[in-house]
N, C-alpha and C positions, 0 to 999 in steps of 0.2 A: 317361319318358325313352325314346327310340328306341333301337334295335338302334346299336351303338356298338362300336369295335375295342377288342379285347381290353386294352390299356396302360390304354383312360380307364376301366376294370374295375378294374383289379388296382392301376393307382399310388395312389388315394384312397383303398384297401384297407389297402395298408403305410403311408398318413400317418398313417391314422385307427387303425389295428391291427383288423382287424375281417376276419372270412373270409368270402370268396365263395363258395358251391357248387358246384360241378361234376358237372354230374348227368348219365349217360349214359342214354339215350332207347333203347329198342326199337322204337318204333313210332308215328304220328302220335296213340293216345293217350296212349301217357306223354309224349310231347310234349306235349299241350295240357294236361294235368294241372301238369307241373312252370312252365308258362308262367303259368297258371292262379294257381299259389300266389304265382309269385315276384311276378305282379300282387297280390292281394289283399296279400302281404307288402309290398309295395314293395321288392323287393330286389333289388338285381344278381344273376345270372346268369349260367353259364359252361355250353351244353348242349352235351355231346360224344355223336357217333353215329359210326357207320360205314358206308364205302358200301353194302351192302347196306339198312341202315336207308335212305337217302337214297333210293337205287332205289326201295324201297319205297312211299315216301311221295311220290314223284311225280320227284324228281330226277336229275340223272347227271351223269356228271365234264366237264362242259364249263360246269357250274354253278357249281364251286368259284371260293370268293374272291368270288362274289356274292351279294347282299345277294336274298331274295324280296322279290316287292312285299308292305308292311306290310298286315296285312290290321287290326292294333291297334296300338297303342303301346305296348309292353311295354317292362321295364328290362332284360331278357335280353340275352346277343351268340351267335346262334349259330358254335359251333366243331365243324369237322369235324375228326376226329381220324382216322388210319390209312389217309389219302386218299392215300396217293402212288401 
């Protein structure tokens, strides 16, 4: 499953009753770690960071609300949290 907006995550969630994760990331390796499992799990995915995380890891606020280029197909949807 590709990176996908937040609704097609969470509404087959509440049809089905079943919870999402939402894991907040520190750094490009618990990123790939929690990306890592949700593959191996097959599981949807909800990953929250902050902009210094994102600064971090290569990005910055003219970024937000874009998708990176996929470098896999994972089931995850990244979500930036505390961007404004």
């Amino acid at each position: 499953m590709p990176v996908v907006s937040l609704k097609e995550i969470v509404d087959p969630a509440l049809e089905q009753r079943y919870g999402v994760p939402a894991i907040n990331i520190l750094n490009d390796l618990t990123l790939e770690g929690v990306l890592l499992a949700a593959v191996q799990e097959r599981s949807p995915l909800i990953v929250q960071t902050s902009v210094k995380t994102v600064r971090s890891i290569g990005g910055n606020r003219s970024d937000r609300g874009k998708s990176p280029p996929p470098r896999r197909v994972v089931p995850p949807m990244p979500r930036r949290r505390n961007c404004t």
